[in-house]
mmCIF file of the N, C-alpha and C atoms, coordinates in Angstrom:
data_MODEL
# 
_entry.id   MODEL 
# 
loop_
_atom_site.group_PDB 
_atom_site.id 
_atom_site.type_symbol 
_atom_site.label_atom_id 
_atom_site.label_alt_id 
_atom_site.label_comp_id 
_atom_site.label_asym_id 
_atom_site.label_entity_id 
_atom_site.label_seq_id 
_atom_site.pdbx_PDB_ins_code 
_atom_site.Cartn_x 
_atom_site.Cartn_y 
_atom_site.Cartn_z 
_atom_site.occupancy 
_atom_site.B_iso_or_equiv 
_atom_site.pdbx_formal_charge 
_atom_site.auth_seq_id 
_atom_site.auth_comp_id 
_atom_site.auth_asym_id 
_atom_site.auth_atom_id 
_atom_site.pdbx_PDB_model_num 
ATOM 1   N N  . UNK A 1 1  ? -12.280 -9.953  4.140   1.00 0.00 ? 1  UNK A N  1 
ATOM 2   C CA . UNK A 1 1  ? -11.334 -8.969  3.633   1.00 0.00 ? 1  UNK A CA 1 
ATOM 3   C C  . UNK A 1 1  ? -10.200 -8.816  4.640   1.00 0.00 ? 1  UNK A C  1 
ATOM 4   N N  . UNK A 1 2  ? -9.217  -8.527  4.002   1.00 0.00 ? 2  UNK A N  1 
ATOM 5   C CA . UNK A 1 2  ? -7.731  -8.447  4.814   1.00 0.00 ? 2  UNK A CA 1 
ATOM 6   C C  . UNK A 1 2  ? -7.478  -6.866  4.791   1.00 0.00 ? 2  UNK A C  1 
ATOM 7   N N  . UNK A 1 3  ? -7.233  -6.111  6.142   1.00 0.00 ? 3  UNK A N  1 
ATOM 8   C CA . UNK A 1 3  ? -6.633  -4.647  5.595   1.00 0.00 ? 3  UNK A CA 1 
ATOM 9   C C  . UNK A 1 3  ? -5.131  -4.549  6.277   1.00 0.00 ? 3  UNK A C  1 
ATOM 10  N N  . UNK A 1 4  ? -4.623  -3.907  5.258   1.00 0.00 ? 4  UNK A N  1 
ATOM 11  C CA . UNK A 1 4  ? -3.301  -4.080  5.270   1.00 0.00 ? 4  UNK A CA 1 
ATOM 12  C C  . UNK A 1 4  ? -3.008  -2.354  5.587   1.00 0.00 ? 4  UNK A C  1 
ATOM 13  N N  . UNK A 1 5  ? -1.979  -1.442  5.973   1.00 0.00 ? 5  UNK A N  1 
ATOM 14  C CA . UNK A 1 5  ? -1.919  -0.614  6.208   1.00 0.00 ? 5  UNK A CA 1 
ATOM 15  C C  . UNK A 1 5  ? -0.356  0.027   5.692   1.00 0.00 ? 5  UNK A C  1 
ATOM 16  N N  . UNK A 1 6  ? -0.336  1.322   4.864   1.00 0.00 ? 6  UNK A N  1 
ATOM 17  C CA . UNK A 1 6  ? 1.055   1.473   4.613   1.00 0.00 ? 6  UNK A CA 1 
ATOM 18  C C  . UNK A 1 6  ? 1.104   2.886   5.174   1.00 0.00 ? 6  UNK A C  1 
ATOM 19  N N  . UNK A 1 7  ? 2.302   2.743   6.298   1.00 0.00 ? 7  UNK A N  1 
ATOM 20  C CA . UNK A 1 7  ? 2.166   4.213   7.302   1.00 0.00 ? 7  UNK A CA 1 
ATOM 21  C C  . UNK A 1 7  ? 3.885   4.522   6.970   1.00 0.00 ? 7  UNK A C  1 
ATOM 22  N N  . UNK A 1 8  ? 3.689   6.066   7.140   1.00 0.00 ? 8  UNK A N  1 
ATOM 23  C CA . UNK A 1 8  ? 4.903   7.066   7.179   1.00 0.00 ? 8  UNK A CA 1 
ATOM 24  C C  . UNK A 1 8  ? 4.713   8.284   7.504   1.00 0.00 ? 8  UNK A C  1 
ATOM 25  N N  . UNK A 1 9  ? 5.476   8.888   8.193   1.00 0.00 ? 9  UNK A N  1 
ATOM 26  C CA . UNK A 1 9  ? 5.378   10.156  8.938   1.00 0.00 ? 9  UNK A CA 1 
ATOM 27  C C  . UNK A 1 9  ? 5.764   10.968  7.882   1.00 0.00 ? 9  UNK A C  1 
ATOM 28  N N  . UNK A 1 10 ? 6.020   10.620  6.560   1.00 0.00 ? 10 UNK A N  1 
ATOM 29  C CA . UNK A 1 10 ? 6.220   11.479  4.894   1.00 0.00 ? 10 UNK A CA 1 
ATOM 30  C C  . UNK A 1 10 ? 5.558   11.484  3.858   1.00 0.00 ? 10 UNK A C  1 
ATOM 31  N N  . UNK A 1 11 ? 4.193   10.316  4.450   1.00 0.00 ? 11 UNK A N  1 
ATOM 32  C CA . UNK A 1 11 ? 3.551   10.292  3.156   1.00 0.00 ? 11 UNK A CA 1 
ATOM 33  C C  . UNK A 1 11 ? 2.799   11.598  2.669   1.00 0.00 ? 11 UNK A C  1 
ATOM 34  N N  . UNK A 1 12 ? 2.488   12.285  3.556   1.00 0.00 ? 12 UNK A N  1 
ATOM 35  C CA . UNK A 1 12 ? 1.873   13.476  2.917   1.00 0.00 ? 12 UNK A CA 1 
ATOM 36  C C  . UNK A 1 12 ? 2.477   14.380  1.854   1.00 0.00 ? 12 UNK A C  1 
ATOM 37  N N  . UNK A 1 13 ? 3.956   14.130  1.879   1.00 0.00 ? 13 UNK A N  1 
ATOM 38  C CA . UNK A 1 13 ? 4.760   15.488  1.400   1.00 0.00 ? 13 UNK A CA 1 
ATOM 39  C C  . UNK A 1 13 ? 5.309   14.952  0.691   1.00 0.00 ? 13 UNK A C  1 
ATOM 40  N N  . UNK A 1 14 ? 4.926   13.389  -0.077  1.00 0.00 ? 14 UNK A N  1 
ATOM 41  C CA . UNK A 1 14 ? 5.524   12.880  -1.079  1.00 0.00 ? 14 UNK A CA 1 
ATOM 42  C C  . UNK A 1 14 ? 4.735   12.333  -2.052  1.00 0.00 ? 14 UNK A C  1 
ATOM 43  N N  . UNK A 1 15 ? 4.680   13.242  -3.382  1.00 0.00 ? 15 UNK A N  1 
ATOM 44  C CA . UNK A 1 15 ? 3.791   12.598  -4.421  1.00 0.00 ? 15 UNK A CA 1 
ATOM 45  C C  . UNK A 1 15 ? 4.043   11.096  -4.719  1.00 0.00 ? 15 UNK A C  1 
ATOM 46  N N  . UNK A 1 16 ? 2.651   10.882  -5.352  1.00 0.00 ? 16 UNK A N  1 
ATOM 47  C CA . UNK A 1 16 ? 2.725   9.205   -5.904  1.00 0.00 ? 16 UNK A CA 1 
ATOM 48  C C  . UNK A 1 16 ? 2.580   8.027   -4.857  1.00 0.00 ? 16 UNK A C  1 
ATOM 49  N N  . UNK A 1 17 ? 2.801   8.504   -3.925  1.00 0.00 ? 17 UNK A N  1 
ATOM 50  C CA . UNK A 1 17 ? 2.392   7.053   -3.208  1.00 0.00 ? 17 UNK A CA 1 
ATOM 51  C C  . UNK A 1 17 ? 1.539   6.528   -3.123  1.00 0.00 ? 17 UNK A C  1 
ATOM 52  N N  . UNK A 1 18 ? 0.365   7.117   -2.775  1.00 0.00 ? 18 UNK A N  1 
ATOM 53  C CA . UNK A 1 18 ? -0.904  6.148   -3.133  1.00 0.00 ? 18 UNK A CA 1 
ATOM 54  C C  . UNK A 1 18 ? -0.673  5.518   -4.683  1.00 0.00 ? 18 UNK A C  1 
ATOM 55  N N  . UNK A 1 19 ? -0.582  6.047   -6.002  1.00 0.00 ? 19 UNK A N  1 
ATOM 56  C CA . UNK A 1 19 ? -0.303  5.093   -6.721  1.00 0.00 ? 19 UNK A CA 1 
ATOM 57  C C  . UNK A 1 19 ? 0.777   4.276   -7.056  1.00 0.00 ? 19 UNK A C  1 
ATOM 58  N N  . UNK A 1 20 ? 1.784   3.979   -6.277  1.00 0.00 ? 20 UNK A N  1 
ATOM 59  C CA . UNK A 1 20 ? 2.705   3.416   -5.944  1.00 0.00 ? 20 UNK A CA 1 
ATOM 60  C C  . UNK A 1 20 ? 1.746   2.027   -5.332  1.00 0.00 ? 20 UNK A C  1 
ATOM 61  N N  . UNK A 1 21 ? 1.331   2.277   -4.659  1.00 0.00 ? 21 UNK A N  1 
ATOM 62  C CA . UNK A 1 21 ? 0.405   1.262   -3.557  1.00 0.00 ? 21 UNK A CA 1 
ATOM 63  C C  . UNK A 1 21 ? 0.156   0.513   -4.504  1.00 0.00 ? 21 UNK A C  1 
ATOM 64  N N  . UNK A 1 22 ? -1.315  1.274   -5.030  1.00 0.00 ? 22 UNK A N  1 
ATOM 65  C CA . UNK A 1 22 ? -2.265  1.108   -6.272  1.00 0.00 ? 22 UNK A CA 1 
ATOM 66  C C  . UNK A 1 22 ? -1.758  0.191   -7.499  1.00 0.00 ? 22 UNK A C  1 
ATOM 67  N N  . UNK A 1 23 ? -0.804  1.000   -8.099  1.00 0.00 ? 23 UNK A N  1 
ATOM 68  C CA . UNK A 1 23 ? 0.324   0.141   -8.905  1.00 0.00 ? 23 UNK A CA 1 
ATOM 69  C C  . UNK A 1 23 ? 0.754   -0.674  -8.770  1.00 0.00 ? 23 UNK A C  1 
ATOM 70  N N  . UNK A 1 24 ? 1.231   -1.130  -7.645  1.00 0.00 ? 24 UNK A N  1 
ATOM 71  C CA . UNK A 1 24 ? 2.203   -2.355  -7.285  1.00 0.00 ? 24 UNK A CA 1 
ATOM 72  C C  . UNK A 1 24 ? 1.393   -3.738  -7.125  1.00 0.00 ? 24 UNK A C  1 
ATOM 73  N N  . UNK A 1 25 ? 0.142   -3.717  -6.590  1.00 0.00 ? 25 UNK A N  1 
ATOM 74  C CA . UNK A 1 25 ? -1.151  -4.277  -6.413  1.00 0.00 ? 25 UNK A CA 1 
ATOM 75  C C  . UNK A 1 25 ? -1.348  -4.317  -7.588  1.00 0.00 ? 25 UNK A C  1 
ATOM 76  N N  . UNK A 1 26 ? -1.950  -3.964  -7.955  1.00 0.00 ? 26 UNK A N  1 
ATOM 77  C CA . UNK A 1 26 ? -2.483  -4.115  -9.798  1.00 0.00 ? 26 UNK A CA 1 
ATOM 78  C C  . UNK A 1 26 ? -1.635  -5.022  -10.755 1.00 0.00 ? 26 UNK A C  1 
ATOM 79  N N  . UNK A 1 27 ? -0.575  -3.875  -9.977  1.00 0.00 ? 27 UNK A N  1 
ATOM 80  C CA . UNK A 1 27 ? 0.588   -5.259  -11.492 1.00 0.00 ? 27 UNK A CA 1 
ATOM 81  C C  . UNK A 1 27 ? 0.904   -6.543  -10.949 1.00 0.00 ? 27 UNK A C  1 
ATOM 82  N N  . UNK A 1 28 ? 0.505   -7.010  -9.526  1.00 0.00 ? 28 UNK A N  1 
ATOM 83  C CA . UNK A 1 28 ? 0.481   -8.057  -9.076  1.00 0.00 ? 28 UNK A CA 1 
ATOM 84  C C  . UNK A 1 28 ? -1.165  -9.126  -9.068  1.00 0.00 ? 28 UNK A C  1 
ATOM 85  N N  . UNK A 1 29 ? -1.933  -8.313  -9.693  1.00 0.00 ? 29 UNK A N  1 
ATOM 86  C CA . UNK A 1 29 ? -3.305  -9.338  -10.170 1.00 0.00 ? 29 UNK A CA 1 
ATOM 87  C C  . UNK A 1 29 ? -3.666  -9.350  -8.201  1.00 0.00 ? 29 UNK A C  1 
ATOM 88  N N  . UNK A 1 30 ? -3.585  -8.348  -7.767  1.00 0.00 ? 30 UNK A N  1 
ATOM 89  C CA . UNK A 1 30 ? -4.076  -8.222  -6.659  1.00 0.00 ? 30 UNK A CA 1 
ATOM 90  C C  . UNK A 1 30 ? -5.365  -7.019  -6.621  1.00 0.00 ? 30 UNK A C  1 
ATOM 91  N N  . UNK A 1 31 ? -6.804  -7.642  -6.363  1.00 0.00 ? 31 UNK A N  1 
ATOM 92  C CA . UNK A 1 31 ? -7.542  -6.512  -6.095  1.00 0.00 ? 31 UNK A CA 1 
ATOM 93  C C  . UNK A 1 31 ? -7.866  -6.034  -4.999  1.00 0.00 ? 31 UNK A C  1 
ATOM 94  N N  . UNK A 1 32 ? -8.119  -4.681  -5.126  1.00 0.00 ? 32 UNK A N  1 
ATOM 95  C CA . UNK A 1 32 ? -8.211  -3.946  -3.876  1.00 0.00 ? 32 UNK A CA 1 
ATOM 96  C C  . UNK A 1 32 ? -9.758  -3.595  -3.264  1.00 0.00 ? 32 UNK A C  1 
ATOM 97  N N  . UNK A 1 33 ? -10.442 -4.021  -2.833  1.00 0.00 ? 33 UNK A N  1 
ATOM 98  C CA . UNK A 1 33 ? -11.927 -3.899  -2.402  1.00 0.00 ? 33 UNK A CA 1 
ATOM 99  C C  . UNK A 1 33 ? -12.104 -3.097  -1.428  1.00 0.00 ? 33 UNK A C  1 
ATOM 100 N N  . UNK A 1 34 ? -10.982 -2.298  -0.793  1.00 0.00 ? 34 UNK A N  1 
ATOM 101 C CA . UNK A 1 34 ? -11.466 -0.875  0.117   1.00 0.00 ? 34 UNK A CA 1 
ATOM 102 C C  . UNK A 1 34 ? -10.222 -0.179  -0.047  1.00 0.00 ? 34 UNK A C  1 
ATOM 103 N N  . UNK A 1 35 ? -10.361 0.703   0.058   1.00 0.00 ? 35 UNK A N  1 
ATOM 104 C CA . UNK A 1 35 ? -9.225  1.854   0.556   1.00 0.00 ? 35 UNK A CA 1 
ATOM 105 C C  . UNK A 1 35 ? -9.768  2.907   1.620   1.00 0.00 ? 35 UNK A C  1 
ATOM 106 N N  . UNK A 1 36 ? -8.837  2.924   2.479   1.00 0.00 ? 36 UNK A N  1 
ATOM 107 C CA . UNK A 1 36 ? -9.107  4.460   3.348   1.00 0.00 ? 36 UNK A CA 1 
ATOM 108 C C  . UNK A 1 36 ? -8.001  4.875   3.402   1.00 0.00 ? 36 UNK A C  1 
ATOM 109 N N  . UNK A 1 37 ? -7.860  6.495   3.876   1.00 0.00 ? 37 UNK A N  1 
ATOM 110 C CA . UNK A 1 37 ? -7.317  7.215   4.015   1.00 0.00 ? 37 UNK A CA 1 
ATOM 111 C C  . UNK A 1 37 ? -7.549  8.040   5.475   1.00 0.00 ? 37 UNK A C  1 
ATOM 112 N N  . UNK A 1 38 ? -6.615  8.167   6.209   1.00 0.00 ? 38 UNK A N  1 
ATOM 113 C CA . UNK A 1 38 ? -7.006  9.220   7.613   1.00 0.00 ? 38 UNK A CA 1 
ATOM 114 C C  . UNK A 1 38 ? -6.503  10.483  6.817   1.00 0.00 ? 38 UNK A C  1 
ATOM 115 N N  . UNK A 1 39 ? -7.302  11.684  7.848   1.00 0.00 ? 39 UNK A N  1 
ATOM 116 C CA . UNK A 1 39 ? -7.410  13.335  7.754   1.00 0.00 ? 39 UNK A CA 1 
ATOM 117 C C  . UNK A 1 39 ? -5.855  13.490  7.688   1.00 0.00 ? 39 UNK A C  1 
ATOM 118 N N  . UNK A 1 40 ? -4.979  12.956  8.490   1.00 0.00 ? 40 UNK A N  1 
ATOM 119 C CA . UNK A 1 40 ? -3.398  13.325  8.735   1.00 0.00 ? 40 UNK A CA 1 
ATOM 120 C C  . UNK A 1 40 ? -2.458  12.333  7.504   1.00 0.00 ? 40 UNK A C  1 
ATOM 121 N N  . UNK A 1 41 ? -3.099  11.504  6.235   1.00 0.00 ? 41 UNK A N  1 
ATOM 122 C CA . UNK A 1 41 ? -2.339  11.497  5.617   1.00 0.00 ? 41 UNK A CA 1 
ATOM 123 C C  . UNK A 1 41 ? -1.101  10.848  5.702   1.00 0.00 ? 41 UNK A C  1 
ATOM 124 N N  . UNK A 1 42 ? -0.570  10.164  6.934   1.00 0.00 ? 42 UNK A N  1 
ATOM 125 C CA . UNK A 1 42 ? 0.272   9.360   6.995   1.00 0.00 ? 42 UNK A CA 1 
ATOM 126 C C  . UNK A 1 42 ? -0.198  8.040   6.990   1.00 0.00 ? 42 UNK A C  1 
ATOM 127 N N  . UNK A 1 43 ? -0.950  7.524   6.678   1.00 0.00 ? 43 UNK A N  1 
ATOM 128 C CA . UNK A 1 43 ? -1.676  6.055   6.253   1.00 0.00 ? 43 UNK A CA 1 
ATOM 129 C C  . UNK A 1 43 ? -2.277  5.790   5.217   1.00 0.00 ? 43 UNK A C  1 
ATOM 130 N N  . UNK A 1 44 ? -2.138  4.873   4.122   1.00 0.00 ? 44 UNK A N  1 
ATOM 131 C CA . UNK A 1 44 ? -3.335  4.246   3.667   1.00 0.00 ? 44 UNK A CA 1 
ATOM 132 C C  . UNK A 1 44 ? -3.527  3.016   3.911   1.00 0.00 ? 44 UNK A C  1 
ATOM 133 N N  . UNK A 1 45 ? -4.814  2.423   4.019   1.00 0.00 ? 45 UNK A N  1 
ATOM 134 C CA . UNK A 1 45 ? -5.283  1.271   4.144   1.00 0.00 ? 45 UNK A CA 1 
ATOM 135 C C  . UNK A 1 45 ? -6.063  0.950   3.203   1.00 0.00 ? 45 UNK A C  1 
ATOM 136 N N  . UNK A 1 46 ? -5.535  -0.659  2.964   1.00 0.00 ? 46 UNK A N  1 
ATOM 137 C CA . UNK A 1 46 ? -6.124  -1.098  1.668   1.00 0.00 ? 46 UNK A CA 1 
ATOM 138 C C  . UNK A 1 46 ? -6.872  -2.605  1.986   1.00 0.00 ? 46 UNK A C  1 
ATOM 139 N N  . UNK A 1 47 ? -8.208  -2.801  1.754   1.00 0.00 ? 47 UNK A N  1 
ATOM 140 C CA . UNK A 1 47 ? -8.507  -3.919  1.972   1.00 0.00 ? 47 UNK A CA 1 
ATOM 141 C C  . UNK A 1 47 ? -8.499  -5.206  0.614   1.00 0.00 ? 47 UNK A C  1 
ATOM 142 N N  . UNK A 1 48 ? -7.735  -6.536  0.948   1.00 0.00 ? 48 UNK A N  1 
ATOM 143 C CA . UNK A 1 48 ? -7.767  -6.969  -0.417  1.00 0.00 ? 48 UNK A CA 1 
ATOM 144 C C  . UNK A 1 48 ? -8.715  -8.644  0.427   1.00 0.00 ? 48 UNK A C  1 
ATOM 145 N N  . UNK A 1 49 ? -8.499  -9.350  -0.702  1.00 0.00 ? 49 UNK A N  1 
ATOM 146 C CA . UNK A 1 49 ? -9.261  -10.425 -0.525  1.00 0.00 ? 49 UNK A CA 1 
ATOM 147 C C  . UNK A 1 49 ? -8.271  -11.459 0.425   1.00 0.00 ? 49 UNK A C  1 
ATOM 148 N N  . UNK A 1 50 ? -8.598  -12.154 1.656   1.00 0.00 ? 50 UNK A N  1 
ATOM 149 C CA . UNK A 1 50 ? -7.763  -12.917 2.292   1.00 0.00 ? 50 UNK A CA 1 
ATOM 150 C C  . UNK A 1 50 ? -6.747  -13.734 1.983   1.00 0.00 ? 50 UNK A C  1 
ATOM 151 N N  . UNK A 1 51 ? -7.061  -14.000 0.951   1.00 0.00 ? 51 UNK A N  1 
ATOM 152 C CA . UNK A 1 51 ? -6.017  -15.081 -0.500  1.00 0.00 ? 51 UNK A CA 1 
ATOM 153 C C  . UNK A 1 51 ? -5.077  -14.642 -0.491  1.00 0.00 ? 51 UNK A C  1 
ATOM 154 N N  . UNK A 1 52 ? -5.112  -13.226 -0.828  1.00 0.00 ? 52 UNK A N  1 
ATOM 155 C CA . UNK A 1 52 ? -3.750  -12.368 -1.215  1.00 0.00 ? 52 UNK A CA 1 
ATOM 156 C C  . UNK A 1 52 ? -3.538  -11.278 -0.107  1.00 0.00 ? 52 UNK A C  1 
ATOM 157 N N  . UNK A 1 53 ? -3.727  -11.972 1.468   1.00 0.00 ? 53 UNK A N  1 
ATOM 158 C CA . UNK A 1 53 ? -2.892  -10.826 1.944   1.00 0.00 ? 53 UNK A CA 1 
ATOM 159 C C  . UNK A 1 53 ? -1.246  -10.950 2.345   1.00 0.00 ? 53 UNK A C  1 
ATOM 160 N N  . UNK A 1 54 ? -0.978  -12.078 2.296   1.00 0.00 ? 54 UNK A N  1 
ATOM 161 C CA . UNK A 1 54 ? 0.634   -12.489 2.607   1.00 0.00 ? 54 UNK A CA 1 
ATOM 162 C C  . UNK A 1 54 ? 1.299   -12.070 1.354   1.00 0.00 ? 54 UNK A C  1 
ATOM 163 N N  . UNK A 1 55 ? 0.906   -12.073 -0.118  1.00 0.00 ? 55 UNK A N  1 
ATOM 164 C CA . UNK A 1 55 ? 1.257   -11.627 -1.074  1.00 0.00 ? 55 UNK A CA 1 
ATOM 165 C C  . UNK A 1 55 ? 1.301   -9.980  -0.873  1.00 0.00 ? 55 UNK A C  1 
ATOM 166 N N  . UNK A 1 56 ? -0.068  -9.302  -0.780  1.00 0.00 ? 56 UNK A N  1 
ATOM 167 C CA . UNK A 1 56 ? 0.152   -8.223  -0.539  1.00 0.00 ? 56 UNK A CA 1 
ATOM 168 C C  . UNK A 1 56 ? 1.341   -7.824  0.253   1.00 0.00 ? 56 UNK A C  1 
ATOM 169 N N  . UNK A 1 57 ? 1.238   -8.313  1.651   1.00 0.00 ? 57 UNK A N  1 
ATOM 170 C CA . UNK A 1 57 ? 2.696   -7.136  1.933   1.00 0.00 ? 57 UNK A CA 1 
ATOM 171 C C  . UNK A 1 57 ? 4.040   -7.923  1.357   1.00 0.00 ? 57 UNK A C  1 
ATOM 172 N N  . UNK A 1 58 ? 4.116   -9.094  0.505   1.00 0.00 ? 58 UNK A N  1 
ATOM 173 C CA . UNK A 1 58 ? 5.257   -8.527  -0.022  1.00 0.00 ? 58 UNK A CA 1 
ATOM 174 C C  . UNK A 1 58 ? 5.309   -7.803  -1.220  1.00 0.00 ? 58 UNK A C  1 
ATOM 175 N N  . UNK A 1 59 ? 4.398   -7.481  -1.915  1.00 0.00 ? 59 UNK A N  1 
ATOM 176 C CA . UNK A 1 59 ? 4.265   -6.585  -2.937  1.00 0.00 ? 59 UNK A CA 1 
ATOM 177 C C  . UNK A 1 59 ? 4.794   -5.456  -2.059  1.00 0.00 ? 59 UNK A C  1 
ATOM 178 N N  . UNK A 1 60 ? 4.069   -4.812  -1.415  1.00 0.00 ? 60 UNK A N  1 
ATOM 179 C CA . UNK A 1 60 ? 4.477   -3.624  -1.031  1.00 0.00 ? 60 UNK A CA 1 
ATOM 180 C C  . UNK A 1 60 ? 5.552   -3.634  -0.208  1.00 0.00 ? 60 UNK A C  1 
ATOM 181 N N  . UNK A 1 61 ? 6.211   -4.678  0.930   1.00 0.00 ? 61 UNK A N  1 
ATOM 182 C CA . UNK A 1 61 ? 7.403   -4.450  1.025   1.00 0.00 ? 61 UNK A CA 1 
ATOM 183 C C  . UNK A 1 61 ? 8.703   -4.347  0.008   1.00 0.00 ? 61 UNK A C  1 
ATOM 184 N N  . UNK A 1 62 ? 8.716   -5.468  -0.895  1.00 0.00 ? 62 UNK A N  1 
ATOM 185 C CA . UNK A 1 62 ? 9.514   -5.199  -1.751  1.00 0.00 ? 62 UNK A CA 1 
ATOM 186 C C  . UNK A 1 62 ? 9.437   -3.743  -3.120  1.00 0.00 ? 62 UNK A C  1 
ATOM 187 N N  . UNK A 1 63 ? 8.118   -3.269  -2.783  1.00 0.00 ? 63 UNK A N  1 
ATOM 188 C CA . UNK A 1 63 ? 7.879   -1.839  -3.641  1.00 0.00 ? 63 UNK A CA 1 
ATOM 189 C C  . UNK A 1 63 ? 8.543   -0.788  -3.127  1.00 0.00 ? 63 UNK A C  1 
ATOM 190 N N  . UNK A 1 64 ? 8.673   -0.890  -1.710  1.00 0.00 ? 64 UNK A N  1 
ATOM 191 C CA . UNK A 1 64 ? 8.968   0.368   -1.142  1.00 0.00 ? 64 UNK A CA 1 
ATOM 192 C C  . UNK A 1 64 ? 9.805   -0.152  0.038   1.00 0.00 ? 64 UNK A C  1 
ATOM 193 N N  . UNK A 1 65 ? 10.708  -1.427  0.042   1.00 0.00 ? 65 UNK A N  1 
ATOM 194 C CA . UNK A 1 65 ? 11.428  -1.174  1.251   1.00 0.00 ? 65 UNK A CA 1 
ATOM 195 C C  . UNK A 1 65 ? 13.180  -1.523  0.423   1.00 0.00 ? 65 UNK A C  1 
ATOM 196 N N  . UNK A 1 66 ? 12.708  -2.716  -0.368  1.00 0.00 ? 66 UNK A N  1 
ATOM 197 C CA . UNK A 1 66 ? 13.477  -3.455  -1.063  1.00 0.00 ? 66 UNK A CA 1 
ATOM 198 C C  . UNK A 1 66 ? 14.058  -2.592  -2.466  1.00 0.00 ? 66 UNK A C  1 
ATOM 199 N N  . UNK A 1 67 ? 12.721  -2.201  -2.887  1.00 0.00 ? 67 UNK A N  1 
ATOM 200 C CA . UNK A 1 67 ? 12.732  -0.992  -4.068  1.00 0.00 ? 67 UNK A CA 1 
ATOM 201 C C  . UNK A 1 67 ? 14.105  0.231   -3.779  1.00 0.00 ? 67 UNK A C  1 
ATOM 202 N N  . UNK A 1 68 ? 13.909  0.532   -2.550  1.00 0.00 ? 68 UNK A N  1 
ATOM 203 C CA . UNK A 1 68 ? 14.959  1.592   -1.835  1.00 0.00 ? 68 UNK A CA 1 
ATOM 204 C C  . UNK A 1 68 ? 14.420  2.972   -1.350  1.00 0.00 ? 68 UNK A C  1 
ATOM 205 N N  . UNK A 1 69 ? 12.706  2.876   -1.330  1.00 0.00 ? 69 UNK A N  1 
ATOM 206 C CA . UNK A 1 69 ? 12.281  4.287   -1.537  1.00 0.00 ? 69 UNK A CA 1 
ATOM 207 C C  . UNK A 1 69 ? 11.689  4.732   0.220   1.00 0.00 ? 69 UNK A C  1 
ATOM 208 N N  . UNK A 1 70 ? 12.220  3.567   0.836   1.00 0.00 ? 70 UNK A N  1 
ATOM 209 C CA . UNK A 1 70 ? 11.954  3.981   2.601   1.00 0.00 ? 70 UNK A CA 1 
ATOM 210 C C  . UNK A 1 70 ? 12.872  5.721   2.543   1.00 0.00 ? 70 UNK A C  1 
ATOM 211 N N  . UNK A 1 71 ? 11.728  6.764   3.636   1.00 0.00 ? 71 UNK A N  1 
ATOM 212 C CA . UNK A 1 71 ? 12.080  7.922   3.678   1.00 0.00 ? 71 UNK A CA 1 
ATOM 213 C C  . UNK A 1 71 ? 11.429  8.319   5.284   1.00 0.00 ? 71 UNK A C  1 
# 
């Protein structure tokens, strides 16, 4: 398993991001076989299958960097 990590010092105070994550993965035929979360909410970590971890972060870079929704 590959864990990939999506950190911001805003994720707490901004709805939807975890399914933003979730979403973006999914609609990319990417599965997700762990998730964590820390107490402080500025991380999630997602574990996917090694195949798709270079895919993964560009799913999620282009979800949220390319997308325009960096905050």
């Amino acid at each position: 398993i590959a864990l990939i990590a999506t950190v911001g010092r805003k994720m707490a105070f901004i709805p939807g991001v975890s399914g933003k994550v979730f979403g973006a993965l999914g609609a990319n035929d990417i599965n997700i076989r762990m998730i964590a979360q820390g107490p402080d909410e500025i991380n999630i970590i997602v574990g996917v299958e090694n195949k798709d971890f270079e895919k993964t972060i560009r799913v999620l870079y282009n979800s949220f960097i390319i997308g325009g929704n960096e905050r």
